[in-house]
C-alpha positions in Angstrom: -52.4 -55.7 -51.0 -56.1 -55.0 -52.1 -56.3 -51.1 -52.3 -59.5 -49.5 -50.7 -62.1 -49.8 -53.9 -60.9 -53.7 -54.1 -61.8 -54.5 -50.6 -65.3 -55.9 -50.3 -65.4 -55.1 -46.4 -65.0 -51.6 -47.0 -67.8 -51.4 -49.6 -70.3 -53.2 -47.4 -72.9 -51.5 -45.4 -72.3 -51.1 -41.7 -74.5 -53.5 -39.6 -77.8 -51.4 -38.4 -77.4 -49.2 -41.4 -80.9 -50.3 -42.5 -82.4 -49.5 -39.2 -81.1 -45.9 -39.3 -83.2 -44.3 -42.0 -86.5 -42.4 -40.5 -89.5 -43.7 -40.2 -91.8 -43.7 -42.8 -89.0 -43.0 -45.5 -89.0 -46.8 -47.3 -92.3 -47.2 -49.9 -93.2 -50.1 -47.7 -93.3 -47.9 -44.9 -96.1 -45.6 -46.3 -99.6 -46.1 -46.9 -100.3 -48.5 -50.4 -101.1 -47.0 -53.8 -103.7 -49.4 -54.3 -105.9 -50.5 -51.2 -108.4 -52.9 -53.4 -107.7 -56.1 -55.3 -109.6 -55.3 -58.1 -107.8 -52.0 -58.6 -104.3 -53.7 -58.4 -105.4 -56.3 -60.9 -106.0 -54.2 -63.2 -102.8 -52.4 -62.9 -101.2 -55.5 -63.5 -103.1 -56.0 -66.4 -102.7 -52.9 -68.1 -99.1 -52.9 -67.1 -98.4 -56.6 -68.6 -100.6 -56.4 -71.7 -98.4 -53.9 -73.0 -96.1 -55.1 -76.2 -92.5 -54.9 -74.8 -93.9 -55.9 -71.2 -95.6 -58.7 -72.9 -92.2 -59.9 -74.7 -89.9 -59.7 -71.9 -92.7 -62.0 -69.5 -92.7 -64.1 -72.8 -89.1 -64.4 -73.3 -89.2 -65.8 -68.9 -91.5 -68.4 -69.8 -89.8 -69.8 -72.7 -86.6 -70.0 -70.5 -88.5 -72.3 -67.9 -89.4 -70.1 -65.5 -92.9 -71.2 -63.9 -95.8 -68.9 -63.8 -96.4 -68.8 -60.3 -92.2 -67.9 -59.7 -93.5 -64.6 -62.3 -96.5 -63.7 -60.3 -95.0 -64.1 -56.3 -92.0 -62.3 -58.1 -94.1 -59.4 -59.6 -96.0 -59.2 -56.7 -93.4 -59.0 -53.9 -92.0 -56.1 -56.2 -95.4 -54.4 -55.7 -95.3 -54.7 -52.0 -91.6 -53.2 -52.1 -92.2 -50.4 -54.2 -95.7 -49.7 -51.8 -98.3 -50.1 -54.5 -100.2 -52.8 -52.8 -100.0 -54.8 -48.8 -99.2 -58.2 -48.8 -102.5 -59.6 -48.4 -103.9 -57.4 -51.6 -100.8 -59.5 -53.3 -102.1 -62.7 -52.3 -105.7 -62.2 -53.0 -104.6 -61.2 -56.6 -101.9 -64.0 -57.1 -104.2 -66.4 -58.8 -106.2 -64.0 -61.0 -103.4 -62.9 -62.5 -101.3 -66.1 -63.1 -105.0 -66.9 -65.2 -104.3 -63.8 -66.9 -100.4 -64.7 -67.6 -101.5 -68.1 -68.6 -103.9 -67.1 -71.4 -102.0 -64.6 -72.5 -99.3 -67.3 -73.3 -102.0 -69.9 -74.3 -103.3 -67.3 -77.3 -99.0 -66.1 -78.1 -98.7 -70.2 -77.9 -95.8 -69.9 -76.1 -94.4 -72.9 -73.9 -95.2 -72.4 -70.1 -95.3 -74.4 -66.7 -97.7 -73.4 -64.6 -95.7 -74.4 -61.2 -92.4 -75.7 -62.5 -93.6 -79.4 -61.2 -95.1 -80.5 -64.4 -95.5 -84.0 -65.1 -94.3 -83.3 -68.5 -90.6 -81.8 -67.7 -88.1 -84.0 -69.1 -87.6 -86.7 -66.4 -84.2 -89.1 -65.9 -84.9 -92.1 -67.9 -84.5 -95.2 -66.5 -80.8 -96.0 -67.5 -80.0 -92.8 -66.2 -81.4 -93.8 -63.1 -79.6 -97.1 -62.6 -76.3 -95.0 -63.4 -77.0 -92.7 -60.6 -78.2 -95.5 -58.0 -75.1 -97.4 -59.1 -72.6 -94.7 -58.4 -74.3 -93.8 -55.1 -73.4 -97.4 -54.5 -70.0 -97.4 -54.9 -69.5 -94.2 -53.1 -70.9 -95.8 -50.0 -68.8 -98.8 -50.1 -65.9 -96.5 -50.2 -67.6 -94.7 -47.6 -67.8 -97.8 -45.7 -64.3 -98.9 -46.5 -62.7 -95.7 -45.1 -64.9 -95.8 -41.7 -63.4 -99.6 -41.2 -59.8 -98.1 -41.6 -60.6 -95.5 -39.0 -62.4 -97.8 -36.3 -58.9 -100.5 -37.0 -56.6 -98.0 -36.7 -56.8 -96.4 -32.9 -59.5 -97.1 -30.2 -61.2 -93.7 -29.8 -59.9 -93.3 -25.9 -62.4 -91.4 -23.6 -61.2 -88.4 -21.3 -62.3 -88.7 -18.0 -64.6 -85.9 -16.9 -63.1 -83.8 -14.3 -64.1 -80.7 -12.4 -67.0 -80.0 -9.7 -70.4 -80.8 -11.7 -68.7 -84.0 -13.6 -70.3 -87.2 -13.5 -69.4 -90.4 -11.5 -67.7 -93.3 -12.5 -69.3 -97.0 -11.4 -67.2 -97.3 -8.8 -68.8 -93.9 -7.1 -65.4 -91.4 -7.1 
């Protein structure tokens, strides 16, 4: 038996928990930090330009993680902890995955700008006929097992019954 710090249900928050603290107590519930674009870009700025920030959003990029994942990410943050709205977020979105960009052009450290780039390693073309092949044979089993089905009883239809049921052709 799972004893009371095991159990997952007691540890989880009660349903409307979230909508019992008081109004105005959450950071997004109060009035932003920053109110301007330009002062929230330079926040940014000054706050990834620093040396250990600068490692840390260098060591993210190097493990594949697209710019513009880093910026909604850093952003969204910003709205949560209430230093900026949404919009301010949005309007600065683009500036500052420029600035993340050349900061990693002049470290020369390998980026993707939106994780779709045309130079990610792509399936090659063997790999491709593998895949299209086994997708094959998996739908002629498929196909195979739905035949067995259909053979093996005809699927009988109950007859509707009650007040608001339909009528049959021969109008009972």
């Amino acid at each position: 038996m799972l004893e009371r710090d095991e159990n997952p249900i007691v540890d989880a928050p009660i349903p409307g928990q979230s909508l019992t603290a008081p109004l105005g107590d959450r950071p997004w519930q109060q009035p932003a930090r920053f109110s301007k674009a330009d002062e929230t870009l330079a926040f940014y700025i000054e706050r990834i330009t620093t040396p250990r920030a600068a490692n840390q959003m260098f060591d993210i990029l190097e493990m594949g993680v697209p710019i513009a994942t880093l910026v909604d990410t850093m952003q969204l943050g910003g709205v949560m902890e209430g230093l900026h709205s949404v919009d301010v977020g949005v309007i600065i979105s683009p500036a500052l995955a420029e600035a993340i960009e050349g900061m990693a052009k002049a470290a020369e450290v390998k980026y993707s700008v939106t994780g779709t780039d045309p130079n990610d390693k792509k399936p090659d073309d063997t790999q491709i006929s593998l895949a299209l092949s086994s997708l094959a044979e998996e739908k002629v089993e498929a196909s195979g097992i739905m035949e067995e089905l259909q053979d093996e009883q005809p699927m009988q239809t109950a007859e509707p019954k009650g007040l608001m049921a339909r009528r049959n052709s021969n109008g009972i």
